[in-house]
VMD Tcl script that draws the C-alpha trace (Angstrom):
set ca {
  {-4.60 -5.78 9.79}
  {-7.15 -4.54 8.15}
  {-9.70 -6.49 6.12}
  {-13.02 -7.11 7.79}
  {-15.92 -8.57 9.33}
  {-18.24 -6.28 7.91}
  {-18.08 -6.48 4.92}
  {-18.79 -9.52 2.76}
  {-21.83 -9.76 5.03}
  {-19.52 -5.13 2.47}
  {-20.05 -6.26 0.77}
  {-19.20 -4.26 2.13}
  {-18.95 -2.52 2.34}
  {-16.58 -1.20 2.75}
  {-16.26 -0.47 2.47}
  {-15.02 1.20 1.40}
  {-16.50 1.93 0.08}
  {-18.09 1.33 1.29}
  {-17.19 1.76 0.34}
  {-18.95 3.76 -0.49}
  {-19.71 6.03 -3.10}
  {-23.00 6.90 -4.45}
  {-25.39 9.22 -5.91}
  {-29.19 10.41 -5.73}
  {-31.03 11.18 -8.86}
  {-34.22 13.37 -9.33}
  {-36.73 13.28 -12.43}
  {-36.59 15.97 -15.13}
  {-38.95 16.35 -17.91}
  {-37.63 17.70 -21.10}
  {-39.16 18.70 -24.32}
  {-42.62 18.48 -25.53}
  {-43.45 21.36 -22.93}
  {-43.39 24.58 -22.26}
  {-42.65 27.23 -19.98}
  {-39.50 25.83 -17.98}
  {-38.47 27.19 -14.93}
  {-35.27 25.91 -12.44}
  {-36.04 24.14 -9.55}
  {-33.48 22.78 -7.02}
  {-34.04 19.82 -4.42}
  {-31.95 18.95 -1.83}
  {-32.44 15.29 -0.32}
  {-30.43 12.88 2.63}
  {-29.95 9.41 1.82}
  {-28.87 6.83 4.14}
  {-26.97 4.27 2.10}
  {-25.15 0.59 3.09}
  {-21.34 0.03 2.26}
  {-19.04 -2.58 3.04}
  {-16.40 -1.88 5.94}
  {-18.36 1.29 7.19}
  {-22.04 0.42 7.49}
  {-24.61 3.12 6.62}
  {-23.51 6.46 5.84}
  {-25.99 9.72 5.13}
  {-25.29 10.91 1.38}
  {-26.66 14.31 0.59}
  {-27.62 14.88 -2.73}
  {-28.82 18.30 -5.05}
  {-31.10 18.20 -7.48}
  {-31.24 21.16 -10.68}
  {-33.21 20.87 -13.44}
  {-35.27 23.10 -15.56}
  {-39.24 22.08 -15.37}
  {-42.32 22.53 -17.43}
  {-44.93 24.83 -15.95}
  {-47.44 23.21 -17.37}
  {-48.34 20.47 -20.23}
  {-51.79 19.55 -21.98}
  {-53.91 16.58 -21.41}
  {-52.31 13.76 -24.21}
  {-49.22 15.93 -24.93}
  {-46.25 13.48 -24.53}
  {-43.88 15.23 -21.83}
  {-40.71 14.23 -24.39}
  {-38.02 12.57 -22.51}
  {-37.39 12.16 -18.93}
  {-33.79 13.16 -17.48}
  {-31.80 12.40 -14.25}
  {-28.95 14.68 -13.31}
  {-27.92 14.86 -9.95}
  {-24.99 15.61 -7.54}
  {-24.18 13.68 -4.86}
  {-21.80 14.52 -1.97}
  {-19.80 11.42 -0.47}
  {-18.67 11.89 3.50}
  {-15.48 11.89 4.52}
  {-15.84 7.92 6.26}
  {-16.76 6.43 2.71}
  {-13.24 8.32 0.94}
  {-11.36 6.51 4.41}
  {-12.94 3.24 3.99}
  {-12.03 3.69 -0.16}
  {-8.90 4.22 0.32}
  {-8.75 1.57 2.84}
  {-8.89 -1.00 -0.04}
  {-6.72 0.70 -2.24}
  {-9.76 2.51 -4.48}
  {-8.62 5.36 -6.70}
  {-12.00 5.56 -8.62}
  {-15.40 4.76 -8.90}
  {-18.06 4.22 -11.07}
  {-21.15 1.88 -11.80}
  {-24.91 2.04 -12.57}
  {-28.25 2.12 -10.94}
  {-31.95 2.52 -10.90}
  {-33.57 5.98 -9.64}
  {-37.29 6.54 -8.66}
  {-40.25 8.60 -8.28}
  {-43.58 9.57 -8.54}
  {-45.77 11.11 -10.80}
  {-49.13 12.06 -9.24}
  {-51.92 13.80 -11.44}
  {-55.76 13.48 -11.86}
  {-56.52 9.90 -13.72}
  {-53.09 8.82 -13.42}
  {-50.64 7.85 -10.91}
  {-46.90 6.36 -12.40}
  {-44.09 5.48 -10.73}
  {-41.13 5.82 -12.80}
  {-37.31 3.88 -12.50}
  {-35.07 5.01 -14.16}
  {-32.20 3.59 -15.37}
  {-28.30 6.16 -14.58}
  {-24.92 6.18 -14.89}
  {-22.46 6.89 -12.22}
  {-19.94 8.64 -13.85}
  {-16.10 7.85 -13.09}
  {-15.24 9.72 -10.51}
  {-11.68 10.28 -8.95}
  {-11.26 9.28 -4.97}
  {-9.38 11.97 -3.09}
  {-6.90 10.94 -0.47}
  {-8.97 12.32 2.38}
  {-12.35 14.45 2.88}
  {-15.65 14.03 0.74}
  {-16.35 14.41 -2.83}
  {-18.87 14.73 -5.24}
  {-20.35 12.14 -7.79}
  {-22.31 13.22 -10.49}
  {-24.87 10.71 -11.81}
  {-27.29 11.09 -15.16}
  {-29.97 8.98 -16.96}
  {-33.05 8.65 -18.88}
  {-36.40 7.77 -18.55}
  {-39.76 7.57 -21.39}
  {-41.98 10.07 -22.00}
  {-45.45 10.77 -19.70}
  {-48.54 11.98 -21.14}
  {-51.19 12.84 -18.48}
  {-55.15 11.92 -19.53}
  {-56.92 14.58 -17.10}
  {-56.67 18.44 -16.40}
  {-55.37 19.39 -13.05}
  {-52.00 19.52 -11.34}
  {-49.65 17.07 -11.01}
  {-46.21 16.28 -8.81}
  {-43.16 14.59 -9.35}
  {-41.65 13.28 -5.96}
  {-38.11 11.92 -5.78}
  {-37.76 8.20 -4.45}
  {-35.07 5.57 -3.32}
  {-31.75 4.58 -5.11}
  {-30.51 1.70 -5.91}
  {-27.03 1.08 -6.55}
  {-23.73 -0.65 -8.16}
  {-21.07 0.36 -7.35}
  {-17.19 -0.76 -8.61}
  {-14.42 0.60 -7.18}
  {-10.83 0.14 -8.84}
  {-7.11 0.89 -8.23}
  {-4.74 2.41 -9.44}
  {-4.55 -0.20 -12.69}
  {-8.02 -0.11 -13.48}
  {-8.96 -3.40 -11.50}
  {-11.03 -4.28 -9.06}
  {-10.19 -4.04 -5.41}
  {-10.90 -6.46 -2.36}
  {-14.65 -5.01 -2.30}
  {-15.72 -6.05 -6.26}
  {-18.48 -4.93 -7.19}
  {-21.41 -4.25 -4.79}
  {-25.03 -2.92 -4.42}
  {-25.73 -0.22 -1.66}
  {-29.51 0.26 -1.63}
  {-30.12 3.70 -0.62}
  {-33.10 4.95 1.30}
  {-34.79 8.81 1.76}
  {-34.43 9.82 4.58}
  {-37.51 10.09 7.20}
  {-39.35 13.45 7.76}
  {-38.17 15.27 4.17}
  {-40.05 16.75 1.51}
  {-39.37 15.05 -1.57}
  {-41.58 16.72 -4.22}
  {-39.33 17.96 -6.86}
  {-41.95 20.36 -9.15}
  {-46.02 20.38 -9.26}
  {-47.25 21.39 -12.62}
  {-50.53 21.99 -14.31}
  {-51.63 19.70 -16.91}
  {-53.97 21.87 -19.41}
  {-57.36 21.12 -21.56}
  {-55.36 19.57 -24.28}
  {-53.76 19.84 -28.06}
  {-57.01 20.48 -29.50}
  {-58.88 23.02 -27.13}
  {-60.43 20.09 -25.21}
  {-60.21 22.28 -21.90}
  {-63.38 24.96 -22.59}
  {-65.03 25.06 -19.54}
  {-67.81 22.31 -19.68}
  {-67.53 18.21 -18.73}
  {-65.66 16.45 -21.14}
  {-66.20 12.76 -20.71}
  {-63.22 10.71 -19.42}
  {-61.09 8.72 -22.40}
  {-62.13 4.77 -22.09}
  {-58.62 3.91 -22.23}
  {-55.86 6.14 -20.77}
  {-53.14 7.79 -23.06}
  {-50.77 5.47 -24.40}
  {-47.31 5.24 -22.47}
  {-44.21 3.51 -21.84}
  {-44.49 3.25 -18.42}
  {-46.83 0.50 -16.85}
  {-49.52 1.83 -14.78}
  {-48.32 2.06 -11.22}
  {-50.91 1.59 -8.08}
  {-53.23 4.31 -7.75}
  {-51.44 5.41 -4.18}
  {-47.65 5.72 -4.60}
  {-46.19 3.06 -2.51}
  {-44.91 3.36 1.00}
  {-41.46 2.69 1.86}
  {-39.63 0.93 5.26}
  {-37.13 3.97 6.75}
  {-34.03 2.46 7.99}
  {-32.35 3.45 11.50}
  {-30.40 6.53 11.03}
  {-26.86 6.06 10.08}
  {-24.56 5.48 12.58}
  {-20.65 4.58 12.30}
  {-19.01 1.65 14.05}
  {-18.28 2.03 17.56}
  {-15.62 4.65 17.99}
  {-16.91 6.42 14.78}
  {-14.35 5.68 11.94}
  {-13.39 1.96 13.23}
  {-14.29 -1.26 11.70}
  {-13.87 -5.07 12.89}
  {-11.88 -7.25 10.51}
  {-11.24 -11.14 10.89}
  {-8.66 -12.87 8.99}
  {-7.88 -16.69 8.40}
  {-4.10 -17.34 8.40}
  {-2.24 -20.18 6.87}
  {1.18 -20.81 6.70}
  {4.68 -21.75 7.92}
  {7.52 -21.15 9.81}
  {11.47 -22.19 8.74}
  {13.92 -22.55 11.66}
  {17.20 -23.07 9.53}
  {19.59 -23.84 12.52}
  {17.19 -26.21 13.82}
  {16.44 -27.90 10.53}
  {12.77 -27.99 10.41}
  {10.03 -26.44 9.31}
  {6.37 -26.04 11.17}
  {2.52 -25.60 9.75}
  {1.07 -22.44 11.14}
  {-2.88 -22.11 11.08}
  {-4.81 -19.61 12.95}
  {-6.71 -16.19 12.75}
  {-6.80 -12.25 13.25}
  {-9.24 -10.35 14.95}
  {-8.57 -6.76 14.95}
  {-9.98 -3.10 14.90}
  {-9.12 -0.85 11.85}
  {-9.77 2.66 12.41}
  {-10.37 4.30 8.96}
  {-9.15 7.58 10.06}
  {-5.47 6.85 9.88}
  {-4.78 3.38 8.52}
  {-3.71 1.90 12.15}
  {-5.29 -1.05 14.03}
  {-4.86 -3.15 17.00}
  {-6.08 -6.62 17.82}
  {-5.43 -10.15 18.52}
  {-3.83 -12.76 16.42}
  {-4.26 -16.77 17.45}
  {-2.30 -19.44 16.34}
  {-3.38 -23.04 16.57}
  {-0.70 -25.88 18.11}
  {1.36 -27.02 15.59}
  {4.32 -29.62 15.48}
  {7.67 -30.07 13.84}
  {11.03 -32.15 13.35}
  {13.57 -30.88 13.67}
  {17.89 -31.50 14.13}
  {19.23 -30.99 17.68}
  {22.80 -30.04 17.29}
  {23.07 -30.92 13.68}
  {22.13 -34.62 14.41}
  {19.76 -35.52 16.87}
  {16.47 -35.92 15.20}
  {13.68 -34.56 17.58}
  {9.68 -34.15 17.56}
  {8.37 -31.57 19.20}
  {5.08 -30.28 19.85}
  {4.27 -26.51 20.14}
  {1.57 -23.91 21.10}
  {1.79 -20.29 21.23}
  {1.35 -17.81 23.89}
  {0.51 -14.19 22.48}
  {1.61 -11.52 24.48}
  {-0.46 -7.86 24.05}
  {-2.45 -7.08 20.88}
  {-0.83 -7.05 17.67}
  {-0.17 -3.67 16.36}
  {-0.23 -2.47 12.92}
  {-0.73 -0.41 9.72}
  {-2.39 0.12 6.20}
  {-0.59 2.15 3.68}
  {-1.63 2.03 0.06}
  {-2.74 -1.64 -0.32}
  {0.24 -2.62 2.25}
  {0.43 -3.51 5.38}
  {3.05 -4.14 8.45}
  {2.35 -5.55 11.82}
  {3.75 -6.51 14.85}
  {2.95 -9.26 17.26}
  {4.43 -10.27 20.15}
  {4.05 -14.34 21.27}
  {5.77 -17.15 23.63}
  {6.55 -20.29 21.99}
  {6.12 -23.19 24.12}
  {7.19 -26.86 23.80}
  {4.41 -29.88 24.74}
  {6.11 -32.94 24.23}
  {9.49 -32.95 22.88}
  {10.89 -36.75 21.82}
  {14.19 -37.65 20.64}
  {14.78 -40.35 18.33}
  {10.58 -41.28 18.81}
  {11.30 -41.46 23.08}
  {9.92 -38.86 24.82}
  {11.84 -36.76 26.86}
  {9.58 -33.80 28.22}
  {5.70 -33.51 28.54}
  {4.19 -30.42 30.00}
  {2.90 -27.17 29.96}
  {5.48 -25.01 31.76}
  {8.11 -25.05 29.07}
  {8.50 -21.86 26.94}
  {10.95 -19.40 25.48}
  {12.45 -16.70 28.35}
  {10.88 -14.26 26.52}
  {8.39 -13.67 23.67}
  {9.41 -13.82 20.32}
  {9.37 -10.05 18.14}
  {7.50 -10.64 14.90}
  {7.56 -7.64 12.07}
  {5.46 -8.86 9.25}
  {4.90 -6.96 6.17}
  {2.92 -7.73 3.22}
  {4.74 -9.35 0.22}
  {2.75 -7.37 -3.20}
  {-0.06 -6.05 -3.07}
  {-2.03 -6.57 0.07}
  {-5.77 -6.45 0.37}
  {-7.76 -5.39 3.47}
  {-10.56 -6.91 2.17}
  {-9.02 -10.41 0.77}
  {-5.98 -10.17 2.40}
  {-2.41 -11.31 1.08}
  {0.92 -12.61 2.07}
  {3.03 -11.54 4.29}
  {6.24 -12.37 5.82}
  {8.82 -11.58 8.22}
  {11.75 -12.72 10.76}
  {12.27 -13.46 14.05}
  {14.18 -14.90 17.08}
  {14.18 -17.53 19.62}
  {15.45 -17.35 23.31}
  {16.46 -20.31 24.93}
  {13.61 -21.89 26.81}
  {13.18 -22.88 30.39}
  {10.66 -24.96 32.60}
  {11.17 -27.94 30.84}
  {11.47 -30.47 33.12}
  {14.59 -32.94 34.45}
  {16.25 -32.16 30.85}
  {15.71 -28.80 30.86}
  {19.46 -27.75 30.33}
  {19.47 -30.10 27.13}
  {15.93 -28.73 26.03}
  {16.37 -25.24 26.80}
  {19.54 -24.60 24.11}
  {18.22 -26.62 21.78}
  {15.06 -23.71 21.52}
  {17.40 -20.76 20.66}
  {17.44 -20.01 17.54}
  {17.80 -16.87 15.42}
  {16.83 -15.76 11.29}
  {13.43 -17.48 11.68}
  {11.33 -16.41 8.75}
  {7.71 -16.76 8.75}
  {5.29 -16.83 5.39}
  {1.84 -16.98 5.80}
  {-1.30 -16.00 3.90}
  {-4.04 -14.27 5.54}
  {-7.37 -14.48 3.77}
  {-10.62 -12.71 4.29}
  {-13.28 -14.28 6.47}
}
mol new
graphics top color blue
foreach p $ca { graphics top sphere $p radius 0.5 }
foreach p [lrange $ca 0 end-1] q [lrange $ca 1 end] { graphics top cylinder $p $q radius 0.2 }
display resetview
């Protein structure tokens, strides 16, 4: 089944995306300069998402730069556009929770370096909406817009491309939210890159400051937006490199199940609590796992009349099989059902552990609506009874009385 353990640790994520999509953004200055040229940066990220841990997102960076500005000369504004490319184990996990799109905000930053001034810059973008494809990676395109930088000595400065902060909301195919919400994926550069985007020249100044002798220093420094920043740019902690789950596009998911179980020949009806541990392997919707089932009790009609107690447990049998197709899901598990004590009319008749159906019950579930890896759903499904045997002195009158057939099942599985 196919929610998770990851992920609200996801969210993820997941989750799917991770969930799981995402952007990197570079700094662009814009008008109030001159002499653009195109530059091009091309950066590794290494980003969180529920369901699928950290993934590497590779990101471009193209933007036309100033070759140079004067000293006090306000740069004009400052632009993010960037192109990120999403792997292939972010669109699983998406799709995984039923995502169709994507979209949501964050906070870019970097570094501008110069003579007398040192700024670090966040910057506010957008994540554009951005389709999810049923398989492989895509791109997300991401803009934004920071203050202008004026620059109070001559010399040369750099701009270097920082971290990326995230949020992220993927939806379905209505426009809502899936089992993931919305989440933050707090993405990191990668170690052992170079992340300067441009190096400029700053210039003498508007007024022909620059002529070749000392000028003295300005008491205060140029007015702007930005805050000063510390005079070194500040160091960040690298995370491990990503890695997938254990057998690359697999995830753990757990599952809380409550619930109940009609048995219409025998007239009764039993509570059904237990859990779902299972592996989901994003690749191709499948998974395999266990499912556990607390003891339970019921009372029930033997023959139409008799009124009985009986006390059950469950033996499972195998993992539970199952898949995840476009926020539904089927599964099969296999289980004995075994009787504990079994009175009739409050005397007890049997007490043991050695009495159980001949053979294991075949449960199909399937998800009733819309079913949520993530959150999980309801699901139901049918099954049969065999007589049962090893039940003591009275096992003849016990054993019958077990067979049963058109059992239904509903129970509610939700997200751990």
């Amino acid at each position: 089944m196919s929610p998770r353990k990851v992920s609200r640790k996801l969210s993820a994520a997941i989750a799917a995306t991770g969930a799981a999509g995402l952007v990197a953004a570079g700094l662009v200055l814009g008008s109030g300069t001159s002499g653009a040229v195109p530059v091009s940066l091309s950066l590794t990220y290494t980003c969180p998402f529920p369901l699928i841990g950290n993934q590497q997102v590779a990101a471009t960076i193209n933007a036309d730069l100033p070759e140079s500005v004067a000293v006090g000369e306000e740069t004009g504004p400052i632009a993010i556009q960037a192109v990120a490319t999403v792997p292939e184990t972010a669109t699983q996990g998406l799709n995984l929770v039923g995502a169709k799109n994507i979209e949501g905000t964050g906070e870019a930053q970097a570094a501008v370096a110069a003579p007398g001034a040192a700024v670090d810059v966040s910057v506010p973008v957008t994540v554009e909406k951005t389709a999810i494809p049923a398989s492989g990676s895509f791109t997300v395109n991401a803009s934004g817009q920071a203050p202008s930088i004026t620059f109070p000595q001559p010399g040369t400065a750099t701009i270097d491309v920082g971290d990326l902060g995230l949020t992220l909301t993927p939806t379905n195919a209505s426009g809502g939210e899936t089992g993931l919400g919305t989440f933050d994926s707090a993405c990191v550069l990668d170690p052992g890159q170079d992340t300067t985007l441009h190096t400029l020249e700053v210039t003498g100044g508007v007024s022909g400051q620059h002529d070749g002798h000392p000028h003295p220093e300005p008491t205060t420094p140029p007015t702007s937006t930005q805050p000063p920043a510390p005079t070194t740019p500040p160091t960040t902690t690298q995370p491990p490199a990503p890695t997938l789950p254990p057998g690359g596009g697999t995830v753990d998911v757990d599952f809380g199940i409550t619930g109940s179980s009609t048995l219409p020949r025998l007239g009764g009806t039993v509570q059904l609590v237990g859990g779902v541990s299972a592996t989901a392997n994003l690749d191709n919707g499948t998974y395999t796992g266990s499912m556990t089932l607390e003891k339970t009790k019921g009372d029930f009609l033997i023959v139409g009349a008799l009124p009985a107690t009986a006390e059950i447990d469950f033996e499972p049998v195998g993992d539970i099989t199952g898949k995840i197709t476009d926020g539904a899901v089927a599964f099969n598990t296999k289980l004995y059902v075994k009787l504990t004590n079994v009175s009739v009319f409050g005397l007890p008749i049997y007490f043991g552990d050695t009495c159980k159906t001949q053979e294991p019950a075949d449960i199909n579930l399937a998800s009733s609506g819309a079913f949520d890896p993530v959150a999980g759903g309801q699901v139901t499904g049918k099954y049969s009874l065999t007589r049962a045997d090893g039940c003591g002195p009275l096992n003849d009158f016990i054993g019958p009385f077990v067979f049963s057939q058109n059992n239904s099942v509903d129970i509610t599985l939700s997200g751990k």
